[in-house]
N, C-alpha and C positions, 0 to 999 in steps of 0.2 A: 495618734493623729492619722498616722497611717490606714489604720481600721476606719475610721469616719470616713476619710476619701473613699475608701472601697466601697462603705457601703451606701454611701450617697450617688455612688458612676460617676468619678473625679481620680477613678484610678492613676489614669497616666499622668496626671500632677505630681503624684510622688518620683514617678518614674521619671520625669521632664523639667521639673521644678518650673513649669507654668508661671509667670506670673503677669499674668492680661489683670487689666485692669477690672474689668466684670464679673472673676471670678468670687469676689467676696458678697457682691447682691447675689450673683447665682449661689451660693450656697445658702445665703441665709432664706430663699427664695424657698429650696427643697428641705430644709430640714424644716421649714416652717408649715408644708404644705404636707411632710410624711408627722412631721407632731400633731397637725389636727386632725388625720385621719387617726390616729392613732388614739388620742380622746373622743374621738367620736363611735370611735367602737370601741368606746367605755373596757379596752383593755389596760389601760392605768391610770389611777386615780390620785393626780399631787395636788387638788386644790388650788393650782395655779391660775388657772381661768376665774376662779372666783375672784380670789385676790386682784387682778388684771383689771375683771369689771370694775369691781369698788375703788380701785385707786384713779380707773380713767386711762387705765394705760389705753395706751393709742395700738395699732397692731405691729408698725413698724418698731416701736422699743419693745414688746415682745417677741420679737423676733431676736432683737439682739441680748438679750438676758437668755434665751433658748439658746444663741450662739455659742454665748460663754458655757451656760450646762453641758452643751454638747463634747466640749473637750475634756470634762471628766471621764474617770474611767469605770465611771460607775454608767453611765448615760451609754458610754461606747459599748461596755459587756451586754448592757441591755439591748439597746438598738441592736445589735448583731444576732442576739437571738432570738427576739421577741418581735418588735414595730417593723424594720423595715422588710424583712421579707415577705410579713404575711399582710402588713396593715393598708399597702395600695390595692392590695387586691382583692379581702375580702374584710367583715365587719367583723371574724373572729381570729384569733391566732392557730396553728398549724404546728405540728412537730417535723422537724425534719432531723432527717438523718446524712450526715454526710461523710461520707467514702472515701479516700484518700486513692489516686487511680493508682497498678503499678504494672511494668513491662508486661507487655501480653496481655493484657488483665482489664476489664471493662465492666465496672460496677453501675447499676444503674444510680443516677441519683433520685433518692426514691421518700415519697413523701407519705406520709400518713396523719391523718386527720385523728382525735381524742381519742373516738369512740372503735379505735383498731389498733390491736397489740402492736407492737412493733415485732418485725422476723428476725429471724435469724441470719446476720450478713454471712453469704459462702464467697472465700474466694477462689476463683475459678484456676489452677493450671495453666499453665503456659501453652500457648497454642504449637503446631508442629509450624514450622517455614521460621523464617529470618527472625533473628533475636535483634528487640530495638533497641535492647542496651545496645549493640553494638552498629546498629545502621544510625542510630542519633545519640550523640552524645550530650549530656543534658546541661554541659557546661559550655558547648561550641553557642556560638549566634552565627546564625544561618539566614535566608530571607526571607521563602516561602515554604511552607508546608501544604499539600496539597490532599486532602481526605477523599477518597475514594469511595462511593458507595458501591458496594456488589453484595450477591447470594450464593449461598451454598454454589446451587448448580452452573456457577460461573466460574467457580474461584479456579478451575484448572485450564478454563478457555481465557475467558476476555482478560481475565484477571493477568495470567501471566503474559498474555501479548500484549496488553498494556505494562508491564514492567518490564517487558526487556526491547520497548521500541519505545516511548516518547517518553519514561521517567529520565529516562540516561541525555536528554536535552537542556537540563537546565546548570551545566557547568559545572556542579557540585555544588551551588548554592540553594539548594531546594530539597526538599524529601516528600518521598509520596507514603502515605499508607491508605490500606483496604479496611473498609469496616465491613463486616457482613453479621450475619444473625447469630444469638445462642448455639454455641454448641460446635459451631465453624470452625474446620483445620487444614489444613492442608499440604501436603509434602513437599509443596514448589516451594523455591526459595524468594518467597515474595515476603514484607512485613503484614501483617494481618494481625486483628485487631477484632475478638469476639466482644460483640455487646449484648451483655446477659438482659432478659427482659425486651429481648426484641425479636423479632423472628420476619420470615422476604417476604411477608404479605405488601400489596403494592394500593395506595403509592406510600411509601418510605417513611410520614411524618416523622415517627418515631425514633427510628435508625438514624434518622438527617441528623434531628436536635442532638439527640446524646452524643453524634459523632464532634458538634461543635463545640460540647458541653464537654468529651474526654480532651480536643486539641487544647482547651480554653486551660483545662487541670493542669494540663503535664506539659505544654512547650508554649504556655504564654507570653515566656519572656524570653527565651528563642527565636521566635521569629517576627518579623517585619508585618507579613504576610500572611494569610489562609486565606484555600479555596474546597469549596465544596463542589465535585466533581463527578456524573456515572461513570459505569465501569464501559460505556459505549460509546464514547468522547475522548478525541487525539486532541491532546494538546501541545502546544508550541513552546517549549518551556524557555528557550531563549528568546522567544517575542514577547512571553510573559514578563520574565524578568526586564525584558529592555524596558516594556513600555509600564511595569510599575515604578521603574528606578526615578522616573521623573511624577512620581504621584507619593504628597507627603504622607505617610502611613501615620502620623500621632494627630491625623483628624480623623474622624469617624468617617469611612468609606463605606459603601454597600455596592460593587461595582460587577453588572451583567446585562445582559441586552433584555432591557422594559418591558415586562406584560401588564396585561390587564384582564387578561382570559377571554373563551370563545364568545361570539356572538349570544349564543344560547346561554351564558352565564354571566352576562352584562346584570348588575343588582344585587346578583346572588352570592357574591364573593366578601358581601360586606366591608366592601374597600368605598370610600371617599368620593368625591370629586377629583381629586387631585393625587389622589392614593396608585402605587402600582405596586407589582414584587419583580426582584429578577428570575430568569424562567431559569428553573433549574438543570435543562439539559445542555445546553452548549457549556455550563457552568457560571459559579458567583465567587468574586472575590471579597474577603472583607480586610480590612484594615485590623493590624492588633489590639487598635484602641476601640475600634469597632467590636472586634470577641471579647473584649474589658469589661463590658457593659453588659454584654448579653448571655455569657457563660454565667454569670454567679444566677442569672433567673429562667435558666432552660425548664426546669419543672414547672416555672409558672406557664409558660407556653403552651405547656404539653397539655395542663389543665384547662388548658382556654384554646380547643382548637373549636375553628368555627365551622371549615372546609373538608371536604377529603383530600386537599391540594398539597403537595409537600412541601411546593415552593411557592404557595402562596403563605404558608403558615410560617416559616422562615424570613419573609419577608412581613410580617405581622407584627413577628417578636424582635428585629430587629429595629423597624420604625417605634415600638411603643417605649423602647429603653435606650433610643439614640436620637428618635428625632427625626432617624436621614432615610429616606425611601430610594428604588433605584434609579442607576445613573439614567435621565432621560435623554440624554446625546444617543442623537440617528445613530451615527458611528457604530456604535455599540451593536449594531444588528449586523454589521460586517466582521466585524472584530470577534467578537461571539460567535459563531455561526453555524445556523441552525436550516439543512440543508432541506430542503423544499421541493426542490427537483427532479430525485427520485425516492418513489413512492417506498420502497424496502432500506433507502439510506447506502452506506457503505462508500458513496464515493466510487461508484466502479463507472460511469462513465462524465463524473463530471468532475474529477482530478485534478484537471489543469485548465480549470476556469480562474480567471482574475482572483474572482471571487477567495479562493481556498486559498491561495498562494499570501493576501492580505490578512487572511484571518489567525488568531489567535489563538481559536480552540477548534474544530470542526465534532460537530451531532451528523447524526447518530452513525457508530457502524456497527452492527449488527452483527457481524461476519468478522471473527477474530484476527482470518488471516489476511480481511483487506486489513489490519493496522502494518502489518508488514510491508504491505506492498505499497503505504502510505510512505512510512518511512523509510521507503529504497528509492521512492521518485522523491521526497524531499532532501535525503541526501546528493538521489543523483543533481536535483536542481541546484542545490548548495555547491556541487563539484563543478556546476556550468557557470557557475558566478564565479568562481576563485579561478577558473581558468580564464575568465573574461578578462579576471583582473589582473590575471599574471603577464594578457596580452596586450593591456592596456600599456603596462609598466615598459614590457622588450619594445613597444613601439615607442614611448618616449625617451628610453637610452638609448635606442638607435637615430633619433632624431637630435639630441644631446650632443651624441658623438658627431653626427654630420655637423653641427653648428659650431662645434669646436674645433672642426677638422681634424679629429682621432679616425675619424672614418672615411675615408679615403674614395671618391667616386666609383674608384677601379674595385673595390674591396665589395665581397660578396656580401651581401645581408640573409640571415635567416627568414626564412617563408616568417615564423610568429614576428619579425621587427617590420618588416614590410606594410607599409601604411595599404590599405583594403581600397580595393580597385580591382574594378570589370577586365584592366587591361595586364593583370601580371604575366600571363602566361601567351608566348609571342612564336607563335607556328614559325617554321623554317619554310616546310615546302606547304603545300595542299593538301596532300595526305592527313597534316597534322592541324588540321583547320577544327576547332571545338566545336558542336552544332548546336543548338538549344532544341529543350524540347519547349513546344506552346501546354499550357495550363489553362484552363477553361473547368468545365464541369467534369472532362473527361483532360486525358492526355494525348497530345498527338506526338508521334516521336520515330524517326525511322529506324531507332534500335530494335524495334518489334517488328514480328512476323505480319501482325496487324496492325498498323499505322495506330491508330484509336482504339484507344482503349480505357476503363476505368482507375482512377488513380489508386494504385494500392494503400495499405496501411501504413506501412513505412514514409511514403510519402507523404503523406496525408499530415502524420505526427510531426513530420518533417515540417510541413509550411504552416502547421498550427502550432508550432515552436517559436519559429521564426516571427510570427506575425505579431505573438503572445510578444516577443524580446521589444520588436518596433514599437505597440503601442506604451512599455515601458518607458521607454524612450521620451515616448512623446508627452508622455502624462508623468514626467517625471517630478517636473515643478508646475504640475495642473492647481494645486492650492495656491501658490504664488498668481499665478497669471489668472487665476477664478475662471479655469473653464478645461472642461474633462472631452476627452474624443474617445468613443467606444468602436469598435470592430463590428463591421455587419455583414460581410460579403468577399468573397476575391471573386473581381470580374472576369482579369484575366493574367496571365501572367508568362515566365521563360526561364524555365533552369539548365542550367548545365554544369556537369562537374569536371572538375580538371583533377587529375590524380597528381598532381604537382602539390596543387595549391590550395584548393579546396571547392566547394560549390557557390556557385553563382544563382542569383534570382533576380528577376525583375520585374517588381508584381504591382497590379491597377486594383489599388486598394476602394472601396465604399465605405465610407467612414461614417459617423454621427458626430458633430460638435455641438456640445454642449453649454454656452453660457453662463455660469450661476453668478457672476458679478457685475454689476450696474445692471445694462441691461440685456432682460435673460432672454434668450433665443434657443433653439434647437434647429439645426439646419444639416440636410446630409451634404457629402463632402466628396469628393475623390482625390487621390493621392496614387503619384508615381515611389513606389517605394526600391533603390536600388542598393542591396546587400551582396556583398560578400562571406560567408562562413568559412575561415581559415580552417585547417586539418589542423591538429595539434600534435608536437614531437611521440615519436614513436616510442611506443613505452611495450617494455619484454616482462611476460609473465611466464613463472612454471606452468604448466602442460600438466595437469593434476592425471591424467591416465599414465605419466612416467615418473610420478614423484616418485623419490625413494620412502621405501617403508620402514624410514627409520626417525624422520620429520617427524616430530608432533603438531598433529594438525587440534586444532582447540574445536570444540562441536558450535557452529553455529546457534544464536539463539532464531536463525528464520528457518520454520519449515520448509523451505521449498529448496533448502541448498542441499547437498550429499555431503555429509560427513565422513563416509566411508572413502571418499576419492582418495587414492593413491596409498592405500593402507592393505589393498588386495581383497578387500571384502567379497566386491561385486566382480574381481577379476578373476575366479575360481568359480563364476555361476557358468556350468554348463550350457550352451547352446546345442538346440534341436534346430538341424538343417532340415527343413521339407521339401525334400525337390523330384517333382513328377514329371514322367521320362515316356515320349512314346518315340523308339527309332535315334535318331542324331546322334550314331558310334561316333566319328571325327569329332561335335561338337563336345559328348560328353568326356570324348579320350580326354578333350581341353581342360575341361573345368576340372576333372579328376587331376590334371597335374596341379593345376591352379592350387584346387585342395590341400594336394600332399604337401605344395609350399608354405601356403599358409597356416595350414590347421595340423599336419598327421607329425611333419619333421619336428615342428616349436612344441609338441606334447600341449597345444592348445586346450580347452578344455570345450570341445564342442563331439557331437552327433549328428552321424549323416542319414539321415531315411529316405531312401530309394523308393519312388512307388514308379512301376511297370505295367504299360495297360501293354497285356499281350495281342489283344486284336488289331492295335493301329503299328505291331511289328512286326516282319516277318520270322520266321524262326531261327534263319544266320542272324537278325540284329538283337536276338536276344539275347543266343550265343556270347554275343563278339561284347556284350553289355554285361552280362556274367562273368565272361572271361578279363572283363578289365577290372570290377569291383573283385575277383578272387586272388587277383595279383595283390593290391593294396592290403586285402583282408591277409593274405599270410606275409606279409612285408612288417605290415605293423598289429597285427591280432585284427578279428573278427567282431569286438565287441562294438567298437563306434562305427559301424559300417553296418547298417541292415538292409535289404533287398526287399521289399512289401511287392506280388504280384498284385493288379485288379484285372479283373475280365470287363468286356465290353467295350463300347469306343470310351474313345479320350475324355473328360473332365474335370479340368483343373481343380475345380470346385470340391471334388470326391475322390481326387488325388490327396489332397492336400487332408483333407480329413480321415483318410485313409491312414496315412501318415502319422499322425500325433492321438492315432486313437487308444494308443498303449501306452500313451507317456499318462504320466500322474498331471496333477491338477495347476501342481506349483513349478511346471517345465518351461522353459520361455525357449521358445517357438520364434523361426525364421522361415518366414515365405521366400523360397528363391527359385530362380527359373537356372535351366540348364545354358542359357545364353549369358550369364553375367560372369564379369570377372572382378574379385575384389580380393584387397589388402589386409593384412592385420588390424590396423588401424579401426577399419570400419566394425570388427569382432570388437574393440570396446566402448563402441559410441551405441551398438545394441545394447550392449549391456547396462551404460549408463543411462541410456536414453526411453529405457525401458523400466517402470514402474509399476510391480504389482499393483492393483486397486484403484491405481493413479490414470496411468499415463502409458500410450500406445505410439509406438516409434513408427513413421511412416519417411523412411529414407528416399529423396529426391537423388538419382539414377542418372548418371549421365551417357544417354545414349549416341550413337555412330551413325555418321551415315554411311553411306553404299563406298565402299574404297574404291570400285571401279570409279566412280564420277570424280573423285577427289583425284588420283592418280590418272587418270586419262592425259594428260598433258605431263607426266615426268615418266621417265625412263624405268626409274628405283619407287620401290611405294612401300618404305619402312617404317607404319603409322605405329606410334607408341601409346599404349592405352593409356594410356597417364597424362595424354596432351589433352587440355582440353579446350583448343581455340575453337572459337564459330564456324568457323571453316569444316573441322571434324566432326560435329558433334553438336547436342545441344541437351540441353538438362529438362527432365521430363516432371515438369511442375503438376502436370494433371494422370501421372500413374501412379497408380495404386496396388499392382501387383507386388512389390517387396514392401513387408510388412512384418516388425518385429512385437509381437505380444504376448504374455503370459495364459498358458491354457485357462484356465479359470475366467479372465476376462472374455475372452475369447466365449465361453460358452454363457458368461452373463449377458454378454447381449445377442444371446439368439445362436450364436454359433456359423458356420456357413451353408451357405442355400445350397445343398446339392440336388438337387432336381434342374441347376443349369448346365447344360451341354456343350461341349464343345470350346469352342476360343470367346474369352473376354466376357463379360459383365458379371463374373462374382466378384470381382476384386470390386467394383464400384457399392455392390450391393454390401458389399462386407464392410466397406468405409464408410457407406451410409449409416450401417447400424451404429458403428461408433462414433462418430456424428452427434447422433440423438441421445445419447447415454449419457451418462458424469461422468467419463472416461474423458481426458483431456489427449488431444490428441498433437504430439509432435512430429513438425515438418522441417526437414533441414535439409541443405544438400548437402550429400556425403562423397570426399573427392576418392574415396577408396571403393565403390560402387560403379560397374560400368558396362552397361549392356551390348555386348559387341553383335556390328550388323549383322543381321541374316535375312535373308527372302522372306519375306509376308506371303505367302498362298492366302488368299481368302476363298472356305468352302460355300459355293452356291446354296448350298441348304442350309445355311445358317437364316437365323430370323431377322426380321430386317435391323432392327436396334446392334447385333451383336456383328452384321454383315456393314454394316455404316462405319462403325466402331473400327473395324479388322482395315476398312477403306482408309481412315481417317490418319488411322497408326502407320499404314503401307505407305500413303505419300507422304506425310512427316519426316521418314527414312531417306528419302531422296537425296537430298542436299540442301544447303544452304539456300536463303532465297539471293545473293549475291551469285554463286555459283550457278542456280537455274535460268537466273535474269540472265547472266552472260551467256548461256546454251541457246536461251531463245535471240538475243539481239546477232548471233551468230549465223542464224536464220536466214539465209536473202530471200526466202519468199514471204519471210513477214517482216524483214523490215527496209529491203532492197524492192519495193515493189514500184512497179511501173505501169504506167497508162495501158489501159485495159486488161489487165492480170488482176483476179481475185486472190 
């Protein structure tokens, strides 16, 4: 009995024990319809039809006399070999051979016609990576299984960053495997799945079918679920699972966002009126009663393709042995989602669009290691919800408590229980008065040197976060109330942050509201939007430059982290100090102590190279320059201390290459000036922060102003380089002279311009180059980095670019613009003026 279901496509009747009223017309329906195809290609001859005529029978009692034969087992042995697999489809019968699939192992199901011997079946060895005995166990029920198609030259990029970022989402209810072509293997510990008879010619037909023809053999009754999925598509496996938990999988499903194909192939697809497929790249889901049907006739498929299409031919065979074509719910085009926007795909600047955050699955990326960086902002976003909602929670037991009077008026509340308002943080005097900045196109804000200026990146991410949370908010029950409000504009708006409490905004939103219910309008909108973003408790991590080296640290599966942190790897890479010297014994006597503190006493692992331009010294500051690098050199050895003469005037440019012209390829090289002073610390965030091949360290320097202007008003002026108020100092976001990178990058893009003379524009010219290159370049400010003041001379013969430059840096050193305002308002002839006084 069992067998007749099967091979009628009434599988999950036995599975379900079905019993709808219409099932008994629909079988007598199909066995009536595969029996006369089956006499009419005169492949068995019972005399039946004759007898039929002659007695008058009618059609419907031969149908049910046909019913009754058909539970013989003489009828079942037959139909299973002979009528039904070959009799709907053609006027002759076929041989087939069928394979029994096992771990690892991918036999094609493979058909042969009379007039061809049959082969020799080889079974294939086990592939190299994950054993699926032991990733699926074939007695677990699990819900979905998720088939991956990829190729050879993938299987070590897309393949494994799709297995170790969005298979690991679906709770442990789900399993994914890779199918790729003959012969495929591979070392990563991914499950993979060779299908002999197939090879990465594009597009896929072939590979598709058989992959739903191997899930259909071996975990039919496993899972719930299959999806057919490329290897260039993140999937959500926790939105999967949610949103099929409510979709009954024992009806026939074919569920993905609706094609019909391009303009230029409207006709040619041999689809219907009413005909579509689902597109195979965002992916398709099927129902198991859905692969019930269509796994036992995957070869017939393969024999009747019409298209070059893979997911038109999938959706072919699916509609000709179910009936059901795809889901045409809109929905489905957000749910799926198949990105349009940018032209190469990957998600790298359309992220955190509504759009991605609703979706299901996201097409295409391209670029392995956007899936990473997929799955660290949907984590991170998933961390910004479970924080929202831990804040929801403290604010209503602190309200709880106030109503029950456990909490007392006097009794302090925590910042997270504090219900959100503009007015938590309450100045004492004027000093402590909070100011907002205005938001517009640009920023106004008198925290800057320039009032106006362009909104950075930070910010920016900052209030398209924010506004992303609002319109959640507001379109939370938009299907309920049948009308959606989209984001179009900030007109203008006012931030300010309190280091208490958190930031504040107050933004003049432009909206769109949208109507889809009764009657539909689109009207734009504007909206006062006023939020609060609480700080969240202060949470202590280890300092991976001091971990102990005796912690197992587990190797990350994302590129872009260091597994070496705190294990001493990269704490034993030597540093080459480049530091070029014309004259400044006092300045240099400094930095030499500076040095022996931090680098010669700790047995640091770094290198100092001197270069001396002898024409811009006299021949006592040579002396007196020698005689101090020969004290260190017999203190602590001569070897990490070398002296390079250059003749001619000064050029930092051909100093500095001068410098690292005897180091090997794989040296990592420090640009530094004889005026800075730095800490240990800052020796391993070079180290860190510096990436052969990768990545160029450009440390943000916090420089001094003039101690005279700052002490001019106190008696004592004990300024400590480690302070770093506004008042001292200011951090130089736009220099580029300390600069830590590895020789080898360094001469990949071009190396440094030495044909520039004099003070200032290689460093810009040098950060230019890196710039333009794949060298990714890191900017951070480093509090162990610290340029102490000195006199700016600017030489007359300098060209005008490098003389602007040397102007520009020399009044920057000045002071503060608080401290110079007060100099000038101090003024009586500019601000004590009286009648007739210019």
């Amino acid at each position: 009995m069992k067998s007749i279901l099967d091979n009628c496509g009434f599988s999950y009747l036995w599975s379900f024990q079905n019993t709808s009223p219409n099932i008994k017309s629909t079988i007598k329906q199909r066995l009536e319809d595969q029996f006369t195809q089956s006499w009419s290609g005169k492949t068995w001859s019972w005399g039946m039809w004759t007898m039929g005529e002659k007695n008058g029978l009618r059609r419907h009692h031969f149908a049910e006399i046909v019913l009754g034969l058909c539970f013989g087992i003489i009828l079942s042995s037959w139909c299973r070999h002979k009528i039904l697999p070959c009799a709907p489809l053609a006027g002759r019968c076929c041989r087939t051979i069928h394979v029994n699939y096992h771990v690892n192992i991918a036999v094609d199901h493979l058909e042969f016609h009379n007039n061809h011997a049959l082969p020799e079946v080889v079974v294939k060895k086990s592939n190299e990576g994950l054993d699926l005995n032991s990733y699926i166990n074939k007695n677990d029920k699990n819900f979905l299984l998720i088939g991956v198609i990829t190729a050879k030259k993938y299987l070590d990029t897309r393949a494994v960053a799709a297995f170790n970022t969005w298979t690991n989402s679906c709770s442990g209810t789900c399993k994914v495997i890779f199918f790729s072509s003959e012969g495929s293997t591979t070392k990563e510990e991914i499950p993979l799945v060779s299908l002999d008879g197939t090879d990465d010619s594009y597009p896929p037909q072939r590979k598709s079918l058989l992959m739903l023809k191997y899930m259909h053999d071996n975990y039919i009754n496993n899972f719930e679920w299959f999806m057919r999925a490329d290897d260039d598509v993140f999937v959500k496996g926790d939105k999967i699972e949610k949103f099929l938990r409510s979709v009954n999988s024992s009806v026939p499903h074919f569920i993905g966002q609706a094609g019909l194909g391009k303009k230029e192939e409207i006709g040619k697809l041999f689809l219907n009126r009413h005909e579509n497929f689902c597109m195979g790249g965002p992916g398709i889901l099927f129902s198991h009663t859905t692969l019930r049907h269509v796994g036992p006739h995957v070869h017939s498929c393969i024999d009747n393709l019409l298209t070059t299409h893979e997911d038109v031919e999938v959706g072919r065979c699916v509609r000709r042995y179910t009936g059901s074509s795809c889901t045409w719910a809109f929905e489905m085009q957000s749910l799926f989602y198949q990105n349009y926007k940018e032209e190469k795909g990957s998600f790298k600047t359309t992220l955190k669009d509504k759009s991605v955050r609703k979706a299901l699955t996201l097409h295409s990326i391209k670029d392995p290691q956007q899936q990473y960086r997929i799955q660290n902002y949907l984590h991170s976003s998933h961390i910004q919800d479970l924080h929202q909602k831990e804040l929801y929670l403290q604010r209503e037991i602190t309200q709880i408590e106030q109503n029950l009077g456990i909490l007392k008026p006097t009794d302090s509340i925590t910042r997270q229980g504090m219900m959100p308002s503009l007015t938590k943080y309450k100045p004492k005097v004027r000093d402590e008065v909070l100011t907002w900045d205005f938001l517009s196109k640009s920023i106004m804000s008198h925290h800057n040197l320039n009032p106006k200026r362009g909104i950075n990146k930070p910010l920016k991410h900052a209030l398209k976060d924010n506004i992303n949370q609002v319109l959640q908010i507001m379109n939370k029950n938009a299907r309920q109330k049948g009308r959606t409000i989209d984001y179009k504009d900030l007109w203008y708006g006012y931030r300010r942050v309190s280091p208490l409490y958190g930031a504040d905004y107050i933004l003049d939103l432009l909206l769109t509201y949208r109507k889809h219910k009764g009657r539909k309008m689109t009207v734009p909108v504007r909206r006062h939007a006023y939020l609060h973003q609480t700080f969240g408790e202060v949470e202590f991590i280890e300092d991976p430059t001091t971990a102990s080296s005796n912690i197992e640290h587990k190797a990350s599966n994302s590129p872009f982290t260091y597994s070496s942190l705190g294990k001493g790897g990269k704490s034993s890479e030597i540093i080459h100090f480049i530091l070029p010297l014309a004259g400044k014994v006092p300045v240099f006597k400094r930095f030499m102590q500076n040095y022996e503190e931090v680098c010669l006493k700790t047995k640091e692992a770094t290198q100092l190279h001197i270069v001396v331009f002898n024409s811009e010294s006299d021949s006592s500051s040579i002396k007196s320059l020698i005689s101090i690098v020969g004290q260190y050199q017999k203190r602590y050895g001569g070897a990490d201390i070398e002296v390079i003469y250059a003749d001619g005037p000064f050029a930092r440019a051909r100093a500095l290459d001068l410098g690292m012209s005897q180091l090997s390829e794989d040296s990592l090289l420090f640009f530094i000036d004889v005026d800075i002073l730095f800490g240990r610390e800052a020796l391993s965030r070079i180290r860190y922060n510096t990436i052969k091949d990768i990545q160029v360290y450009y440390p943000i320097v916090f420089s001094q102003y003039d101690p005279s202007l700052i002490c001019s008003n106190s008696n004592s002026c004990d300024i400590k380089w480690t302070n770093f108020t506004s008042d001292l100092g200011y951090w130089r976001s736009f220099g580029y002279g300390m600069v830590s990178t590895f020789k080898r990058d360094l001469i990949s893009v071009g190396g440094l311009d030495t044909s520039i003379k004099g003070w200032g524009k290689e460093d810009v010219d040098l950060y230019t180059k890196f710039v333009e290159s794949n060298l990714t370049l890191y900017r951070s400010i480093d509090p162990r980095l610290v340029h102490a003041f000195h006199q700016v001379i600017c030489d007359a013969k300098l060209n005008d670019a490098q003389y602007q430059m040397c102007i520009g840096s020399k009044a920057s050193s000045f002071g503060s613009q608080w401290q110079l305002s007060n100099i000038v308002y101090s003024l009586p002839d500019i601000l004590d003026k009286k009648d007739g006084r210019r």
